[in-house]
VEXPAMI-275125 format. One record per residue: residue in three letters; x, y, z of N, C-alpha, C in turn. Coordinates in steps of 0.02 Angstrom, whole numbers, plus 32768, in hexadecimal, padded with zeros to 4 digits. Layout:
BEGIN
AlaXYZXYZXYZ/...
This chain:
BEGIN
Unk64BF56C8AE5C648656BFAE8964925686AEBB/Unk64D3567CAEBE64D7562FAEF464C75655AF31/Unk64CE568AAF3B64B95682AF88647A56A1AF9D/Unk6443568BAF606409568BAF6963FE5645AF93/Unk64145606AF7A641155CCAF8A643555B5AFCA/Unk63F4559EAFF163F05589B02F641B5548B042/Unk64445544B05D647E54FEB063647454F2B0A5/Unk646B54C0B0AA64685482B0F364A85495B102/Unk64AD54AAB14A64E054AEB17D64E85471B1B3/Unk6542545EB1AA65565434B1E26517541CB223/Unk651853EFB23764F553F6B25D651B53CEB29D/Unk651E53BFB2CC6554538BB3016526535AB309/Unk655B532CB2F6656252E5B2FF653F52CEB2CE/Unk652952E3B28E64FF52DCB252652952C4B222/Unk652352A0B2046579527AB1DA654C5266B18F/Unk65675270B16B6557526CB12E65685215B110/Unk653851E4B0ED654F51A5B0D1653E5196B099/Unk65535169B07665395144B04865475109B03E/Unk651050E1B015652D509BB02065105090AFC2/Unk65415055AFB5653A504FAF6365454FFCAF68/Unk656D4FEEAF2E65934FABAF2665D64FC2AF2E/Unk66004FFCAF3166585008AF3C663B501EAF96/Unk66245027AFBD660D5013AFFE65DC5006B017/Unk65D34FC6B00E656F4FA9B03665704FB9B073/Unk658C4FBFB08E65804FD5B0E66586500DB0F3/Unk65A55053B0D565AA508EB0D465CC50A8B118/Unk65F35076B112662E508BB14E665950BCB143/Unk667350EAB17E66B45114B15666F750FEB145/Unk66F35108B114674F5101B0EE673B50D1B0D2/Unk671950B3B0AE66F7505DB09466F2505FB05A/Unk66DC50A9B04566C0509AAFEE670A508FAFB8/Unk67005085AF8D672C507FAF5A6768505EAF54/Unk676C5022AF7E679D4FEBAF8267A04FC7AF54/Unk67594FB8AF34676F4F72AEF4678C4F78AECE/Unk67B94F4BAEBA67E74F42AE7C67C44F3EAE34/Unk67D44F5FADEE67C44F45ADC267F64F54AD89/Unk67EE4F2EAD54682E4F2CAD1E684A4F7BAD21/Unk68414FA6AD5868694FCCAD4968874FD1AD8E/Unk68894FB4ADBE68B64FADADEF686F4FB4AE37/Unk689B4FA6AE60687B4FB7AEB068554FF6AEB0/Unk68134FF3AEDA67F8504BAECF67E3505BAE7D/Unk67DC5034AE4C67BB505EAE2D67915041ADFA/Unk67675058AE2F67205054AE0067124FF5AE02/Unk671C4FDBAE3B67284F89AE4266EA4F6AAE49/Unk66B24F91AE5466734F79AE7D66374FA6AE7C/Unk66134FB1AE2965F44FE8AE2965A04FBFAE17/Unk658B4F88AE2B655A4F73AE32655B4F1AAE46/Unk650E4F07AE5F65084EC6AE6C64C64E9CAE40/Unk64E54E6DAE2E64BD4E38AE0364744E2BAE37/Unk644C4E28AE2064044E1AAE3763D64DD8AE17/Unk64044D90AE2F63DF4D5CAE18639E4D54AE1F/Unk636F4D3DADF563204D1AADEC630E4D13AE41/Unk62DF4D31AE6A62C24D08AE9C62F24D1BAEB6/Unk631C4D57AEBC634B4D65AF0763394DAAAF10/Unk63594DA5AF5F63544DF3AF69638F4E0CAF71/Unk63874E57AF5D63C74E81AF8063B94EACAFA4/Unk63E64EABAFD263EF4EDAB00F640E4F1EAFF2/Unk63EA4F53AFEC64204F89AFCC641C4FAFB013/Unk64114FB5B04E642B4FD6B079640C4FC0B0AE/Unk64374FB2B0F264354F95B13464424FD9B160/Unk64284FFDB1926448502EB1AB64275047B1F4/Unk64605044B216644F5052B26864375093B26F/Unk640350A8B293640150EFB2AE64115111B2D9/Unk63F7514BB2E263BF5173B2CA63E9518FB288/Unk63B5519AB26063D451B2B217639A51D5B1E4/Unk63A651DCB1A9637C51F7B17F639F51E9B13C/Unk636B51C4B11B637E51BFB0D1637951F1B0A8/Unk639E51FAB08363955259B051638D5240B01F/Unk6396520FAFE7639751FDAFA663B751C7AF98/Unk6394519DAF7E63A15156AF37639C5167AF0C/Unk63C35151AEE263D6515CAEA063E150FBAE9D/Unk63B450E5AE5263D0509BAE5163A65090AE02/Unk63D6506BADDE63CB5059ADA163D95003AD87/Unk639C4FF7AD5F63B84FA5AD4B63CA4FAAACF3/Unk64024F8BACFD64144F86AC9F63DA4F5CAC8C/Unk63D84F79AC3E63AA4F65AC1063CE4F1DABE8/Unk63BB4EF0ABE063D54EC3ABBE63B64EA2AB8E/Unk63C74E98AB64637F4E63AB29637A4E44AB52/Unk63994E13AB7363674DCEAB7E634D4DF4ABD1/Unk633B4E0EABE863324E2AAC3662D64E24AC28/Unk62C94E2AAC0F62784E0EABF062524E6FABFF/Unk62244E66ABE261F94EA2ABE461E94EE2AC18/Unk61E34EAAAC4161B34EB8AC9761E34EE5ACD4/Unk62194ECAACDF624D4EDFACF5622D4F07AD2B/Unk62154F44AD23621B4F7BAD5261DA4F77AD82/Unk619E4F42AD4C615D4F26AD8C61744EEAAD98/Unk61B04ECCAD9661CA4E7EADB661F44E82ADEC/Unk62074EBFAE0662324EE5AE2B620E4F06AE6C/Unk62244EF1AE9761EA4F19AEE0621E4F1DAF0E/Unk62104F72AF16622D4F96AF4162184F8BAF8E/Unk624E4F82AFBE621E4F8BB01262454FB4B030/Unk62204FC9B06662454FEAB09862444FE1B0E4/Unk626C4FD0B10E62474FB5B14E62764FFBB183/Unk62684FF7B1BA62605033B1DA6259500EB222/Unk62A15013B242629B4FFEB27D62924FCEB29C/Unk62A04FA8B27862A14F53B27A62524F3EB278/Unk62234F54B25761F74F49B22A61FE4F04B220/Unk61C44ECBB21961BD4E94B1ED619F4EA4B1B8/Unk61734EE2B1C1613E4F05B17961744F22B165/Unk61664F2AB11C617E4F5EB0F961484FAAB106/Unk616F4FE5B0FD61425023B1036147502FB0AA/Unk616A500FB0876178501DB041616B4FE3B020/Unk61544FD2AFF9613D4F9BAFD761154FABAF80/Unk615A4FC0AF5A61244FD7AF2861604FB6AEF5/Unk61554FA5AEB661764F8EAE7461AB4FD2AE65/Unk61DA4FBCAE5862054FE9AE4161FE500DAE1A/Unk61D95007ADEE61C8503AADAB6190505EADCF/Unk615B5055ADDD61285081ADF9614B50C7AE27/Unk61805097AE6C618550C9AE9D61A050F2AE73/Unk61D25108AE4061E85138AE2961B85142ADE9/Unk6174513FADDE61605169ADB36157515CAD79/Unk6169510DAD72618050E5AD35614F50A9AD39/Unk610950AAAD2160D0507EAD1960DD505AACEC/Unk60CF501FACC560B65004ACA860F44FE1AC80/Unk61164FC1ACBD615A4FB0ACB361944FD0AC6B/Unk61885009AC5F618B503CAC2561BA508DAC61/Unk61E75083AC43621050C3AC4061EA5111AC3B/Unk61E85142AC6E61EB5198AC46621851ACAC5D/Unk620551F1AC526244520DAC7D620C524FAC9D/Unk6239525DACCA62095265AD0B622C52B1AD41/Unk620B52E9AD2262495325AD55620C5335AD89/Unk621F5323ADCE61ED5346ADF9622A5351AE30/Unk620A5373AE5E622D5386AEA36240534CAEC3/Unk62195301AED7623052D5AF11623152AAAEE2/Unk62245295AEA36233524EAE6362595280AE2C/Unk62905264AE0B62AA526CADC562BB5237ADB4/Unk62B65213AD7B62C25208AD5562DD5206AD08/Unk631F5211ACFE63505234ACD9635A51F0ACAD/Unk63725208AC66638751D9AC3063D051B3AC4D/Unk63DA5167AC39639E513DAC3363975113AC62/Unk635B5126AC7E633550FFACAF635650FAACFA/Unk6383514EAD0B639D5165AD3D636D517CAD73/Unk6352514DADAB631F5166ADCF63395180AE16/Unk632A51ADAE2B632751CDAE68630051E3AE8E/Unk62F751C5AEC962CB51EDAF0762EE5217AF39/Unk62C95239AF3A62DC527DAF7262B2527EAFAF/Unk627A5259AFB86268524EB00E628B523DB026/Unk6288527DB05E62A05277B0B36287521DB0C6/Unk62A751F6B0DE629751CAB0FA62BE51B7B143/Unk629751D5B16862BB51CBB1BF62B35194B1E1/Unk62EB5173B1FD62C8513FB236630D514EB26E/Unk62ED511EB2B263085133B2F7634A50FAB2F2/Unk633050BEB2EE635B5081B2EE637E506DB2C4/Unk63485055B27A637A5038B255634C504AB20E/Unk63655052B1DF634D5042B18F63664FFBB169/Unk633B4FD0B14163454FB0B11763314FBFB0CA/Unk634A4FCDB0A863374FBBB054632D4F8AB053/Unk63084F58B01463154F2AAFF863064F1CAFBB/Unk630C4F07AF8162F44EFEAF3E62E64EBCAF37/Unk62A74EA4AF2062A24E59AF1462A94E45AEC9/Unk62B44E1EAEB162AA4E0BAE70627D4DDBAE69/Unk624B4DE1AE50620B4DBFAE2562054DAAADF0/Unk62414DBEADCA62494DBCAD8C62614D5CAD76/Unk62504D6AAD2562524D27AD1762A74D1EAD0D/Unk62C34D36ACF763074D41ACF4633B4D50AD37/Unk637F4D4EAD1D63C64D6AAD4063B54DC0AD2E/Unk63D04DE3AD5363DF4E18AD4D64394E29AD5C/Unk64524E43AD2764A94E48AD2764C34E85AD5B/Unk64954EB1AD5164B04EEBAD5C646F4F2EAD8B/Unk647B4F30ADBE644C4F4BADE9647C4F8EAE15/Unk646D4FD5ADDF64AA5008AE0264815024AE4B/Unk648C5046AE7D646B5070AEAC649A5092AECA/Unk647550C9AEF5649650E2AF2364745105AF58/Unk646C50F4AF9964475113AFCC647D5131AFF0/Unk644A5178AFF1645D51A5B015645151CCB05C/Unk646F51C9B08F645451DFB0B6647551E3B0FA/Unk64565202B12F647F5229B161647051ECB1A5/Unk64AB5201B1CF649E51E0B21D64AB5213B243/Unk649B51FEB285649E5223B2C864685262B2C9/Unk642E5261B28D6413528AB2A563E65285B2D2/Unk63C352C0B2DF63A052C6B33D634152C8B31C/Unk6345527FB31662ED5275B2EF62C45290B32B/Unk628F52B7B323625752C0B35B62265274B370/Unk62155284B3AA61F2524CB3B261A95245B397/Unk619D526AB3836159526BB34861605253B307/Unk61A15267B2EA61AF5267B2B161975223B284/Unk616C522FB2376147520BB21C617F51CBB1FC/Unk616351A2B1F1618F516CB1B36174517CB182/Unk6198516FB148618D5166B10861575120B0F3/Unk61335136B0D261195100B0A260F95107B06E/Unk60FD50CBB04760F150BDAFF560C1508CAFE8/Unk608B5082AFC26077504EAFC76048504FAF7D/Unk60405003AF3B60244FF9AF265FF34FDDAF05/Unk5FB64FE4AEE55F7B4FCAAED15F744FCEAE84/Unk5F4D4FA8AE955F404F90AE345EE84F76AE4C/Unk5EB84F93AE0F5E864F82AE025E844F76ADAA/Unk5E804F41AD9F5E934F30AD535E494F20AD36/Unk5E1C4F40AD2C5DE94F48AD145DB74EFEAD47/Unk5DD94F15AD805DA84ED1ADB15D874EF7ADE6/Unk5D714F41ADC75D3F4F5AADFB5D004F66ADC2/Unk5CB14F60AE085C844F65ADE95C8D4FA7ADCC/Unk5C4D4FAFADA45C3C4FFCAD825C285025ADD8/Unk5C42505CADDA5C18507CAE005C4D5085AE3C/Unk5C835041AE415CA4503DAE845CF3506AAE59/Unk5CF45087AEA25D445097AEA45D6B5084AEA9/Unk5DB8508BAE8D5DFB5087AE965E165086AEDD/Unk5E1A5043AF045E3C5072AF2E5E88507CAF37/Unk5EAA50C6AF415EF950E0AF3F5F0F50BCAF94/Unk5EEB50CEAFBE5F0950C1B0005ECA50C2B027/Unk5EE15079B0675EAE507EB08B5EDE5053B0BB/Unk5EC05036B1095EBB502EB13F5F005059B166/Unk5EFC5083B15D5F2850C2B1645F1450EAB1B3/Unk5F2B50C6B1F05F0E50E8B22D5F385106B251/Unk5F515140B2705F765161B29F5F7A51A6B282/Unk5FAC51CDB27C5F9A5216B26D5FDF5216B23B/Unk5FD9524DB21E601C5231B1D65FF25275B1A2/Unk60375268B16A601E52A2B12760295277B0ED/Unk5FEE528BB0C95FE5525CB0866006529DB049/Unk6048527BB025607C52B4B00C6070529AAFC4/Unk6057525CAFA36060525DAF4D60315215AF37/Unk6028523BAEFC600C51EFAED5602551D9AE93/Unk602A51B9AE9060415198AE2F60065181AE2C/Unk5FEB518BADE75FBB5155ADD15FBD5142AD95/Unk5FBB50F6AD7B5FBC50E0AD3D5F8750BFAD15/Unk5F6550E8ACF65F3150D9ACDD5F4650B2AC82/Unk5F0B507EAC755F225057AC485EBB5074AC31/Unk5EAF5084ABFF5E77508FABEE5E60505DABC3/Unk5E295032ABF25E144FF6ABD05DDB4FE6ABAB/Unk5DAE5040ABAA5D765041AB855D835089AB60/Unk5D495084AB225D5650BEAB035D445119AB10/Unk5D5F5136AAE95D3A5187AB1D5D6A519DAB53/Unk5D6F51DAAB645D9A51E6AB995D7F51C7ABCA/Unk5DD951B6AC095DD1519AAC265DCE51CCAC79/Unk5DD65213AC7C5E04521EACAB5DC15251ACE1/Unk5D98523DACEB5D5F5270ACFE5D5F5256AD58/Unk5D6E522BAD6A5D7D5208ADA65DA0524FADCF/Unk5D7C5252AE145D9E5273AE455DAD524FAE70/Unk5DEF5264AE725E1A5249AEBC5DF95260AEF1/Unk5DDD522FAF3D5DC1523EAF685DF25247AFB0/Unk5E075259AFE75E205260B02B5DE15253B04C/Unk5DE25221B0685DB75211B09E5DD2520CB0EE/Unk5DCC5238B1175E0F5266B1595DF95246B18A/Unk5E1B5231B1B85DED521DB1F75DB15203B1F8/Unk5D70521EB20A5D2C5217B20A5D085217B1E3/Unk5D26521DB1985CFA5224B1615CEC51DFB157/Unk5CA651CDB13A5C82518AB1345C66517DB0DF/Unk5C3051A4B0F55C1F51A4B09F5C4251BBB071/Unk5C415205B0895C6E523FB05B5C9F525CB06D/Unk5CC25270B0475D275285B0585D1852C2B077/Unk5D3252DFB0A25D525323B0975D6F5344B070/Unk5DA65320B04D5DC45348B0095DAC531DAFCA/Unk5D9B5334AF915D8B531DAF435DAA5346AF0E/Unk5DC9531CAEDF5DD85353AE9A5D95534AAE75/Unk5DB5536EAE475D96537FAE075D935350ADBC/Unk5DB3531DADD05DCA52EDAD915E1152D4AD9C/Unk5E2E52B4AD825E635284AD875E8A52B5AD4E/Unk5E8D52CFAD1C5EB652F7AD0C5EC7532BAD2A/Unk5E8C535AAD415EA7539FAD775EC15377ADB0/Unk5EB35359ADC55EE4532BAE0D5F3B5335AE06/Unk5F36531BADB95F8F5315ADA85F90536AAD92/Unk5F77538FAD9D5F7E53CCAD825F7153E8AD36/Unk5F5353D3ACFA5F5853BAACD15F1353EAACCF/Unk5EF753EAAC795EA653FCAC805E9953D0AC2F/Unk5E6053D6AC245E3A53C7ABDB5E6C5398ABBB/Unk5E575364ABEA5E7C5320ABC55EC25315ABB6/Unk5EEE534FABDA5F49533CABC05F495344AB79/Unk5F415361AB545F3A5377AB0A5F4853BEAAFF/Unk5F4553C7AAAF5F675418AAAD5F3B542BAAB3/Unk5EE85429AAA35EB15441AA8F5E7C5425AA88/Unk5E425425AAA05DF45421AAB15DDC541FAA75/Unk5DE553CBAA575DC053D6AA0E5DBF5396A9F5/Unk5D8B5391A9AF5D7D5344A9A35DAB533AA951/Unk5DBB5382A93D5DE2536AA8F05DEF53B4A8DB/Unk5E3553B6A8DA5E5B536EA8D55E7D5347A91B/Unk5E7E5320A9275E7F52E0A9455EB9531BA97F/Unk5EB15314A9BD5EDD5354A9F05F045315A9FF/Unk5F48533BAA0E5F875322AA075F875327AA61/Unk5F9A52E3AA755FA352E0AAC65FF65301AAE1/Unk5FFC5313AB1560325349AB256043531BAB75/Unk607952F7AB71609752E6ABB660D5533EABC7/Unk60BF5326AC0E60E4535CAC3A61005359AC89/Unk612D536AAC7B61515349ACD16160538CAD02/Unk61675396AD44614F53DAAD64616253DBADA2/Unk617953FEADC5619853EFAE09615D53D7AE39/Unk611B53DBAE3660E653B1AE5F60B4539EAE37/Unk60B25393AE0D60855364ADDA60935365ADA1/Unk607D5322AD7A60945318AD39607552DBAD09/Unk607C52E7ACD3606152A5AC9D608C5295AC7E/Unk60BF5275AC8D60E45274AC5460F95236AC34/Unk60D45210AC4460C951CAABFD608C51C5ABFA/Unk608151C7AB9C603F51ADAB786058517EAB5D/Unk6023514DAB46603C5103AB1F601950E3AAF4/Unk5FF950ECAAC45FD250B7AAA05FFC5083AA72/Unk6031506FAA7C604F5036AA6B60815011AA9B/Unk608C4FD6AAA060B74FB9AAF260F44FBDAAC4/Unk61164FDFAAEB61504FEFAAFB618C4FABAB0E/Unk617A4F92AB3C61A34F59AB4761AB4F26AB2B/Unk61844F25AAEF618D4EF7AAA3618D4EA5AACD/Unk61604E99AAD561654E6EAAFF61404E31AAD0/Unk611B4E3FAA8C612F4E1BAA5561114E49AA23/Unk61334E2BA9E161324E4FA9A461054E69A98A/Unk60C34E3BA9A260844E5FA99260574E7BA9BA/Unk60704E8DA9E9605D4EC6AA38605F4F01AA2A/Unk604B4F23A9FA605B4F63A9DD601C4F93A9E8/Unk5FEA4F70A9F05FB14FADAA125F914F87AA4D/Unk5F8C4FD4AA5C5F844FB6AAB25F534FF9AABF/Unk5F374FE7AAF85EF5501CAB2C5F2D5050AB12/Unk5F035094AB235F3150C5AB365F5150BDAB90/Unk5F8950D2AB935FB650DAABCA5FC1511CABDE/Unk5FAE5137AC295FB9516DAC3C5FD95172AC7D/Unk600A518BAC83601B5199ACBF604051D7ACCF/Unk602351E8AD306017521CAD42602A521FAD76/Unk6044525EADA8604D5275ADEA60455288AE0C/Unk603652A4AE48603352E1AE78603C52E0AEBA/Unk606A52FFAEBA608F5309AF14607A5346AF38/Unk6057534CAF5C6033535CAF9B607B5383AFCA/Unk6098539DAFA360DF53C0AFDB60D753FAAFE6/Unk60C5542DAFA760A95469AFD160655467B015/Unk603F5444AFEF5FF55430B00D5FD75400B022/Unk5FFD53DDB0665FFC539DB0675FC55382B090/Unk5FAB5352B0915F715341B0A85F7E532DB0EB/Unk5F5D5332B1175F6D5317B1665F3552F3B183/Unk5F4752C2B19A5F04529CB1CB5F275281B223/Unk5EF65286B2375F095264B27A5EF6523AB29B/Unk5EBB521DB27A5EAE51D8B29C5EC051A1B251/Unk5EA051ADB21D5E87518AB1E65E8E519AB1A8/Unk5E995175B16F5E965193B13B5E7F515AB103/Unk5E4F516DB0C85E58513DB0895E3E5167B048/Unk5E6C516AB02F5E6D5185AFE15E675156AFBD/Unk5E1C5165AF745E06515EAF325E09517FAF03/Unk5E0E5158AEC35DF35184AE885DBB5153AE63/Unk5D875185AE535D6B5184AE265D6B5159ADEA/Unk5D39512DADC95D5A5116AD8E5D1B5122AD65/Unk5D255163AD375CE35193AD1B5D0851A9ACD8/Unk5CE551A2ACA65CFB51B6AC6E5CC551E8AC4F/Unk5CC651F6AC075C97522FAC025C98521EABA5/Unk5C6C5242AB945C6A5234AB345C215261AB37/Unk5C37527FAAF25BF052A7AACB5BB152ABAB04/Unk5B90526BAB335B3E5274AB445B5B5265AB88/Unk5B86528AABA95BA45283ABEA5BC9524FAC00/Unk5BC2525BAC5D5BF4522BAC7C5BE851D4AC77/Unk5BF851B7AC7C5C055166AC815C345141ACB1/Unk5C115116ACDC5C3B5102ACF45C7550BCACC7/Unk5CA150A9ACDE5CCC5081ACC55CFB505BACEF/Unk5D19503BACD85D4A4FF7AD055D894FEDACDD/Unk5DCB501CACEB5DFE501CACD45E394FF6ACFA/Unk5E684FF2ACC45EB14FD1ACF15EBF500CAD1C/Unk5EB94FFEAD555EEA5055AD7E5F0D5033ADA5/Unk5F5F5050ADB05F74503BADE15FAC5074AE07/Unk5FA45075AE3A5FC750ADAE6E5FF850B4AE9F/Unk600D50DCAE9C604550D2AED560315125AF05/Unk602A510CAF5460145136AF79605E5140AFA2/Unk60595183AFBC609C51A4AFDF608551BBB01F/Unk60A251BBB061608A51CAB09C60AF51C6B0CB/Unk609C5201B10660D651EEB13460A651DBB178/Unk60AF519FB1A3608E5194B1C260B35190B216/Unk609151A7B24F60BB519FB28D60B95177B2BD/Unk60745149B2B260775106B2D3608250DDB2A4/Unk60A45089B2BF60B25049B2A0606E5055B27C/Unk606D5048B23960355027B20C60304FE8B1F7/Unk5FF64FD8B1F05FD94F99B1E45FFD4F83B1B8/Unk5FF24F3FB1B860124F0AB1855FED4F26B13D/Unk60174F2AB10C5FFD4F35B0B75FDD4EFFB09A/Unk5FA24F11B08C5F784ED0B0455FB54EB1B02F/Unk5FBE4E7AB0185FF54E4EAFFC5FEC4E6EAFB1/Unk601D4E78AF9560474E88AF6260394E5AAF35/Unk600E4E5CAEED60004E35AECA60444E07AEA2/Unk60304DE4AE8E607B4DB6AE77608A4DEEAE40/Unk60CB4DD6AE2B60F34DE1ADF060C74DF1ADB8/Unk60A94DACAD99607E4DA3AD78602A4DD9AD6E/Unk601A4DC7ADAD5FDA4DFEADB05FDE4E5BADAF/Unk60244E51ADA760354EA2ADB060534EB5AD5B/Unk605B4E83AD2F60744EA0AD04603B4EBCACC5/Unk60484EDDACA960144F17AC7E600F4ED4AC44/Unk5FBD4EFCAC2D5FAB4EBDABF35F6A4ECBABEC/
């Protein structure tokens, strides 16, 4: 059946790159020079140390171009401390940008909340054993791209693998959207009654393509009755688009469980999906972050990418969810840990991002 499958054709003057640690600049003829105990060329330079409070540059790059895929992993170490993957913040700048259009913790942007590992099969995020993350957004710019990874962390980091992938000389339209990422945390510091908000001061015209959300359930009773709101352009009070609950959102129905029932006790069911997915539950921390941390809220986290059916605005945009739970004598409102990562492609410069809570205020607890 291969030649059912559709293959990208040559295109002129379109050049294929990559840039790693065996070539940071992704020049041609560059990669695979470093020496290591097994001579010149092999295998000399297959990652970079990421000290406390530094940054790394994992890719510098002139345009016009298009990013096709990162792939980037941090070794696990005893002493590397718990947090790691919410002490870690991803950016992206776009054209000689002073804003980032990307600004989200490393564990979140790929799907990975609550500084805690899954594994993760969708169309534009995978996440493969262990703790092999990949993105697949198109990310275009005219001039230039920057990566950068910061470290927040209380520690050295030894070993930081990546690899960006992606094309030059292509012929970007002059419309053509940027990429962006961006995330929030409401840690049980909204009133009863108020919403989550996923994304807001969002102005020019653009497509809203995915959400992560990481919910930490901080009261008892289900938590997931919250509808995600689209509020388009001119909408004020009320959205134009609304779900149905925060589980049908991720695609999901009757609580992520096998079965609609009070006993015996229904067994919860994570699931991962080429456009939506659940696939970490948690009622114990994971990151052992001390010996007697062993029960914890329940932990849920969830997806949904907007690629078949993507949302479009042209002046405006701000997306909510809900924070509504439900038990035996109906709905209730409630005030949970949620925190999100919003996906979007936007075609004017966007506003400067809410500042990025510290290290500290972002880690689960």
């Amino acid at each position: 059946m291969f030649h059912s499958i559709s293959i990208p054709q040559p295109t002129p003057g379109v050049r294929s790159r990559s840039i790693n640690a065996e070539n940071p600049t992704g020049a041609i003829g560059a990669a695979a020079q470093a020496a290591s105990n097994l001579g010149p060329g092999r295998k000399g330079s297959a990652y970079y140390p990421l000290p406390a409070g530094e940054t790394l540059t994992l890719a510098d790059i002139e345009g016009p171009g298009v990013i096709r895929h990162i792939w980037i992993t941090v070794a696990e170490t005893t002493d590397a401390g718990p947090f790691v993957l919410r002490d870690l913040v991803l950016r992206a700048y776009w054209d000689g940008s002073e804003h980032p259009s990307v600004e989200v913790p490393l564990g979140d942007f790929f799907c990975n909340g609550f500084a805690t590992r899954a594994l993760v099969t969708s169309v534009p995020i995978v996440v493969a054993p262990t703790r092999g993350m990949n993105s697949y957004f198109p990310m275009p710019f005219r001039q230039s791209a920057r990566l950068t990874l910061e470290s927040q962390h209380g520690g050295d980091l030894p070993h930081v693998f990546y690899q960006v992938d992606y094309t030059t000389g292509d012929d970007i339209p002059a419309d053509a959207a940027y990429f962006h990422a961006q995330w929030r945390r409401s840690n049980g510091t909204t009133a009863l009654g108020e919403d989550h908000v996923i994304l807001d001061g969002v102005e020019g015209s653009g497509t809203y393509i995915g959400t992560y959300v990481a919910v930490a359930s901080l009261q008892r009773y289900w938590w997931g009755e919250g509808e995600v709101k689209f509020f388009i352009d001119d909408d004020d009070q009320f959205p134009t688009l609304c779900t149905t609950g925060l589980e049908d959102y991720a695609g999901g129905a009757w609580a992520f469980q096998d079965e609609l029932r009070a006993d015996p006790e229904p067994e919860v069911l994570t699931f991962s999906a080429p456009y939506f997915g659940y696939p970490f539950y948690s009622a114990q921390d994971r990151t052992k972050a001390s010996p007697f941390a062993t029960a914890m809220p329940q932990m849920h986290g969830m997806y949904r990418w907007h690629l078949p059916d993507p949302i479009f605005f042209t002046e405006r945009l701000r997306v909510t969810v809900q924070q509504i739970g439900a038990w035996d004598h109906g709905l209730f409102e409630r005030s949970d840990d949620i925190s999100t990562t919003a996906y979007w492609y936007q075609t004017t410069p966007h506003q400067p991002f809410p500042g990025l809570p510290s290290a500290q205020d972002r880690r689960p607890r």
